[in-house]
C-alpha positions in Angstrom: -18.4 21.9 3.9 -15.3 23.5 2.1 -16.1 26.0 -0.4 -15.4 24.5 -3.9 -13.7 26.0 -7.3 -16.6 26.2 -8.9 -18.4 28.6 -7.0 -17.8 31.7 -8.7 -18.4 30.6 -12.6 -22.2 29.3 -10.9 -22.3 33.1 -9.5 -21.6 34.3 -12.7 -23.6 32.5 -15.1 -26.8 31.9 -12.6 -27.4 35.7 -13.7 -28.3 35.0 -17.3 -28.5 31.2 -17.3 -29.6 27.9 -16.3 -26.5 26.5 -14.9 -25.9 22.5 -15.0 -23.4 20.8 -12.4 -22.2 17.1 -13.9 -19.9 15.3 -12.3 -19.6 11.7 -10.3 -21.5 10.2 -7.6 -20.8 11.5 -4.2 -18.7 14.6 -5.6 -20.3 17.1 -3.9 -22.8 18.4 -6.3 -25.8 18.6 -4.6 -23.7 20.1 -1.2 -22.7 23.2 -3.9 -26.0 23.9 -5.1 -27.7 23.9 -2.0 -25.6 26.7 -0.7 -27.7 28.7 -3.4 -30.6 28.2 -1.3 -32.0 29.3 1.8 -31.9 27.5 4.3 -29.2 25.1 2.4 -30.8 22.0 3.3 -32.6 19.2 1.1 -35.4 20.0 3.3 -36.0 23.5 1.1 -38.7 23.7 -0.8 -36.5 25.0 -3.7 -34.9 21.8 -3.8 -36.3 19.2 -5.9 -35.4 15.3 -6.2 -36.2 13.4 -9.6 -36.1 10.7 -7.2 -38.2 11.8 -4.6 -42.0 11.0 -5.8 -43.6 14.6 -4.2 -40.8 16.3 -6.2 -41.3 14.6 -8.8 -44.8 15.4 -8.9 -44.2 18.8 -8.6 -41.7 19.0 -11.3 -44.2 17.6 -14.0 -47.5 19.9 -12.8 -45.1 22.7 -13.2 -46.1 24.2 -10.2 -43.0 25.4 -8.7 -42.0 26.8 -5.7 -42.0 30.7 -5.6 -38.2 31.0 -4.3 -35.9 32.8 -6.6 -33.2 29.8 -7.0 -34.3 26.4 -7.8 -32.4 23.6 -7.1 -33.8 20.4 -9.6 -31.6 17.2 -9.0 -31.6 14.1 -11.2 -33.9 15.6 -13.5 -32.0 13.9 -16.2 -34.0 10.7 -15.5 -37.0 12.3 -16.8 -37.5 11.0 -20.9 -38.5 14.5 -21.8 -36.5 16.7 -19.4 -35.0 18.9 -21.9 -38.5 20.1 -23.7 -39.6 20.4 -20.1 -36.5 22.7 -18.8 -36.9 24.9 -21.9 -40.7 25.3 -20.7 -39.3 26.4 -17.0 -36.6 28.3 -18.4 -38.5 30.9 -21.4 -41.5 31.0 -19.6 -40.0 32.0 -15.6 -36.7 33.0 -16.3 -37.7 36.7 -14.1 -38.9 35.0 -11.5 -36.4 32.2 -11.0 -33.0 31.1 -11.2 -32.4 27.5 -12.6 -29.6 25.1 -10.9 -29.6 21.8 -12.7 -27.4 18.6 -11.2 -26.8 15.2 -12.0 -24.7 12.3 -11.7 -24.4 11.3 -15.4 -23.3 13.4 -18.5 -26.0 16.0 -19.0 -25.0 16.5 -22.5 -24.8 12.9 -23.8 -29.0 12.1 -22.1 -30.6 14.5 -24.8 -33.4 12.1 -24.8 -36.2 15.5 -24.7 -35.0 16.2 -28.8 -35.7 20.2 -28.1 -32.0 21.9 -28.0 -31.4 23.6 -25.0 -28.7 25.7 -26.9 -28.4 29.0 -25.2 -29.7 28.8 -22.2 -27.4 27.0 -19.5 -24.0 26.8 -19.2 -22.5 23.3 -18.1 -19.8 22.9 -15.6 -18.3 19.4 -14.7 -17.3 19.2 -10.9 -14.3 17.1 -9.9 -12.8 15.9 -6.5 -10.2 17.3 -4.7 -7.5 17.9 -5.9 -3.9 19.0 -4.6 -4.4 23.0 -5.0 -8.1 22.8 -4.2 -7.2 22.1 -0.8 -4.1 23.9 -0.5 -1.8 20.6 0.2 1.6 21.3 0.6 3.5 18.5 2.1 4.1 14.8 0.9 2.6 13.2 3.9 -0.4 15.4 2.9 -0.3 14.2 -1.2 -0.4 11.0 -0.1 -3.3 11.0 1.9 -4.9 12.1 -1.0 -3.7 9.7 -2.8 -4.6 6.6 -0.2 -8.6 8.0 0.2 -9.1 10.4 -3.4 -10.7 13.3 -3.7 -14.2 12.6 -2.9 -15.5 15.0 0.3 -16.9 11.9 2.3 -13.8 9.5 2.9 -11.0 12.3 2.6 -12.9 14.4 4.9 -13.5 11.5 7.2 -9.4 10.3 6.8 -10.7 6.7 8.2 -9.7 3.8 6.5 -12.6 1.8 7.7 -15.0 4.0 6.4 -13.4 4.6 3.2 -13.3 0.7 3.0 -16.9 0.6 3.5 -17.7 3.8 1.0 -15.7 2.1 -1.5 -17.5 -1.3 -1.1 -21.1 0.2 -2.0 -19.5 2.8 -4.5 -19.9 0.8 -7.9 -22.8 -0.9 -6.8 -24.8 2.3 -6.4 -23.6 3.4 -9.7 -25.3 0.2 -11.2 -28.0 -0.1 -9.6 -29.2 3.3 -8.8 -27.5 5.8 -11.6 -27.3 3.1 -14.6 -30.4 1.4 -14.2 -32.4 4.7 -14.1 -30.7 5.5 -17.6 -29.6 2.3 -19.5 -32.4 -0.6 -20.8 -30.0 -3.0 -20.5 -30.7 -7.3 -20.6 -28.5 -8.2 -17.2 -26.1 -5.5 -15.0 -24.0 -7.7 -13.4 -21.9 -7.7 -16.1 -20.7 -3.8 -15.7 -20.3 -4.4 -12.4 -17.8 -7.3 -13.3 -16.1 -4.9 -15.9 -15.9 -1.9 -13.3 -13.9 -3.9 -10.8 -11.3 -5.2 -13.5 -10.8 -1.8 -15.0 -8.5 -0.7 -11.9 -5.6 -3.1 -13.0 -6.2 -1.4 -16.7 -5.4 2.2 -15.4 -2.6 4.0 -17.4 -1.8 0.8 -19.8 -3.2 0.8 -23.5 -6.5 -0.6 -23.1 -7.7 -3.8 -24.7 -11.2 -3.8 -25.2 -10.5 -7.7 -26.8 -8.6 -8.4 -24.1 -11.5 -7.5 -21.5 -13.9 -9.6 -23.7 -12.3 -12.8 -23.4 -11.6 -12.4 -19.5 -15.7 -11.7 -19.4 -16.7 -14.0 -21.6 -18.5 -11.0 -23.7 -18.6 -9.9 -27.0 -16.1 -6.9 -27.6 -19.3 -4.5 -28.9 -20.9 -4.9 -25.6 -18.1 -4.2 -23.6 -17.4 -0.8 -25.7 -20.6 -0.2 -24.9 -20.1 -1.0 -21.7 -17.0 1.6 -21.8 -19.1 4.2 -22.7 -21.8 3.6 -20.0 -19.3 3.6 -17.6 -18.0 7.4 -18.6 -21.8 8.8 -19.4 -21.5 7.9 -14.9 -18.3 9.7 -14.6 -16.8 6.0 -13.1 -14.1 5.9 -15.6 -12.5 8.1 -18.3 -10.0 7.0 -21.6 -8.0 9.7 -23.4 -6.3 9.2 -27.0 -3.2 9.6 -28.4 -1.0 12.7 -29.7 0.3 12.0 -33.3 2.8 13.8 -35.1 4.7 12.5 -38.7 7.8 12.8 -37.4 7.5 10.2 -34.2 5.3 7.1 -35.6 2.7 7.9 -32.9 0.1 4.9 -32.2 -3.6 6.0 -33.4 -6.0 4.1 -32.0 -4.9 2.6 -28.7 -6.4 5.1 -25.5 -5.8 4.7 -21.8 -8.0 4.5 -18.9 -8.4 6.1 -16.0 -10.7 6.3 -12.7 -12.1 9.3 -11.5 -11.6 7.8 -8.1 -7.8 6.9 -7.9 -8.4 5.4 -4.8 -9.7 2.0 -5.7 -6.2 1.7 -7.7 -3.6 -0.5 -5.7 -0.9 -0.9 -8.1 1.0 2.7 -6.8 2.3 3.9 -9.6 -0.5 3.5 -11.6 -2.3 5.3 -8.8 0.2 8.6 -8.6 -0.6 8.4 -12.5 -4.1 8.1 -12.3 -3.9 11.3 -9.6 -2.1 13.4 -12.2 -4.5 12.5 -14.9 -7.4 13.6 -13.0 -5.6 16.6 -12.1 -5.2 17.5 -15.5 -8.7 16.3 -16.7 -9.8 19.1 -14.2 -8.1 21.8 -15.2 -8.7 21.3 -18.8 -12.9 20.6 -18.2 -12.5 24.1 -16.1 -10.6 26.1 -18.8 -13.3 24.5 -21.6 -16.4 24.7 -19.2 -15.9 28.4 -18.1 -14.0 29.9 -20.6 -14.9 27.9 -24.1 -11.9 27.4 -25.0 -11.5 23.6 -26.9 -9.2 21.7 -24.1 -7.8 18.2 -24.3 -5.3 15.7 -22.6 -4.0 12.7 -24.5 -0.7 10.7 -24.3 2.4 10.4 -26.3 3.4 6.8 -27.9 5.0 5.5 -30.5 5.0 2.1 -32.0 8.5 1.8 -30.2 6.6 1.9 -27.1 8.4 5.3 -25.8 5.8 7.1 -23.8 4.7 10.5 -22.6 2.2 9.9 -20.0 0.1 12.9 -20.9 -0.1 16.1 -23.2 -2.7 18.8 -22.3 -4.0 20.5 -25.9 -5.1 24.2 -26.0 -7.7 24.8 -29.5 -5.3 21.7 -31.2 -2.0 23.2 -30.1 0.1 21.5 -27.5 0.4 23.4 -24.7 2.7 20.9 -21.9 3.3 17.6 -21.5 3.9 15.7 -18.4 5.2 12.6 -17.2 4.8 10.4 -13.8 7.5 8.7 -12.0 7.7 7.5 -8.2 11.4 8.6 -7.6 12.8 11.7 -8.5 16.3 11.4 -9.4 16.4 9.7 -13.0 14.9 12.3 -15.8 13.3 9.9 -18.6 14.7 9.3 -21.9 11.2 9.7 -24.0 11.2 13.3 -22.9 14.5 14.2 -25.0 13.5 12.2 -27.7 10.3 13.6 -28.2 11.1 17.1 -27.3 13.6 16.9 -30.7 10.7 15.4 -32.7 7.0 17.5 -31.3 6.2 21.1 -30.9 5.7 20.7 -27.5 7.1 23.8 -25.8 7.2 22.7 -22.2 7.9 19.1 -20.5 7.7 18.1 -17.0 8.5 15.0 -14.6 6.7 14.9 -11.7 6.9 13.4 -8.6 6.3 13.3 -5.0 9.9 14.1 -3.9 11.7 17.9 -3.3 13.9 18.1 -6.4 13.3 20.9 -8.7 15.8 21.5 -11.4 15.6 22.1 -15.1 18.3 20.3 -16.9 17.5 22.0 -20.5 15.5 24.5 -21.9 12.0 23.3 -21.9 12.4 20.2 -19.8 11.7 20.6 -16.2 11.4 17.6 -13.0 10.0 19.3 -10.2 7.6 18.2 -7.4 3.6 17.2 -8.2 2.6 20.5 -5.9 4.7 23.1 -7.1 3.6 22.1 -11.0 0.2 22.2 -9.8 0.9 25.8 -8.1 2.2 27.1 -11.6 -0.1 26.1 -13.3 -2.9 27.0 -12.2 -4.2 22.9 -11.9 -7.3 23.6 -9.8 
């Protein structure tokens, strides 16, 4: 397995902390943390299953294995597993060294009540990305692109395989990560809602409109919403405002974290760019604490920015998407005039690389990811 970005913050923080690894389904966690451990294999001792029933048991008798790094995965699932961590943690940090994954949000399940303030650090792992696997050429983007940046089908570069990984994808999430978190009446619902949301990606997102296509009440399909990110299935960012351009407030977009389902292709090389930049803003925040965030330009004349990336408030770049590379877009002179923004790009998939002003920039989707550092 390809050694991922992430390895060296878990080297540095396993020294003083419990480290947690969030992230989707299938992303590779559990193939990261087990490289901590010796043999790596789930057959270890050290590694222990929420969902396995002799781990399980082990887990609640506290009587844990006497290797120095413990691997303990879906422990989330557990109604007090943050009182029971802090136990581990205070009481054997000498003798062991705590990995924590799971494939929901870590920090929204604080169902224990007992802060764990202090003592882990929390790192979100993403798919592949373009610099992550050193990608260079188009024909290689867009392989990416076709099977998305989850190890199994982009390692694997079959098409029938990722046809049949994609098939059982959602329903695994709703059946085996949702289910195990969520009392909810009926599930087939969120299943409904995750295979609609792929014609949603990079629009303003109606949460009415959704409502009447599923014949649900616009509440539960927020809530819904929210399940679906806790799951790391889906994502929605919010708008930039500033006085001077009439920004919309309220309206976010959606994306997937796997930009493969998407069929609509510009919507896809979007979604790919988004994810990019989701990833190196939850890496800046996650190992460095500094207060990241990507939102989207729009104004109530409908000109767009696909996406600004925020540093502690301040913008920092924007960026915008477009299949061809020849035509620079309007919305980035006009807004360039009217924000703070110091930097705008347009991105694509092509060779051209010119900057036709100071501050505006269209270049290819690799060589912005080179520069900056998009991990």
């Amino acid at each position: 397995m390809k050694k991922r970005y992430l390895n060296s913050a878990i080297d540095e923080f396993l020294e003083t902390r419990m480290v947690f690894v969030g992230g989707p389904r299938q992303v590779g966690k559990t193939t990261l943390c087990l490289e901590y451990l010796t043999p790596p294999t789930i057959s270890n001792p050290s590694y222990l299953n929420w969902d396995d029933l002799k781990s399980r048991s082990i887990i609640k008798s506290a009587e844990l294995p006497s290797q120095k790094v413990l691997l303990l995965d879906e422990i989330h699932k557990f109604k007090n597993w943050r009182n029971l961590l802090k136990g581990f943690f205070d009481k054997q940090k000498d003798q062991h060294q705590f990995l924590v994954t799971g494939s929901a949000r870590l920090d929204h399940y604080r169902k224990g009540g007992d802060s764990l303030l202090g003592r882990y650090r929390y790192l979100r792992l993403h798919p592949f990305s373009i610099s992550e696997l050193d990608l260079k050429t188009t024909k290689d983007i867009k392989l990416l692109l076709k099977y998305g940046g989850f190890p199994e089908p982009f390692l694997k570069g079959s098409e029938k395989l990722w046809k049949l990984w994609q098939r059982e994808r959602l329903y695994r999430i709703v059946n085996d990560d949702i289910r195990g978190l969520e009392n909810l009446k009926e599930y087939s619902g969120i299943e409904l809602l995750g295979d609609a949301l792929g014609e949603r990606v990079g629009s303003p997102l109606s949460v009415k409109n959704l409502s009447e296509d599923l014949s649900v009440n616009p509440r539960t399909v927020e809530n819904w919403l929210e399940i679906l990110e806790k799951v790391y299935f889906c994502y929605r960012i919010l708008p930039f405002g500033s006085p001077k351009i009439r920004a919309v407030k309220k309206e976010k977009k959606l994306y997937l974290w796997d930009w493969s389902s998407i069929t609509n292709e510009g919507a896809k090389l979007e979604n790919l760019v988004a994810s990019h930049l989701l990833k190196y803003c939850n890496y800046i925040e996650d190992t460095e604490g500094e207060v990241m965030e990507l939102r989207f330009i729009r104004d109530f004349d409908k000109r767009e920015i696909d996406f600004v990336v925020l540093k502690n408030k301040a913008p920092i770049f924007a960026v915008e998407c477009k299949t061809g590379e020849n035509q620079i877009s309007p919305h980035i002179y006009y807004f360039k005039a009217r924000t703070k923004i110091p930097e705008f790009y347009q991105v694509h998939l092509g060779t051209k690389d010119h900057q036709p002003e100071k501050g505006i920039r269209i270049l290819p989707l690799a060589t912005l990811c080179g520069e900056k550092k998009l991990l």
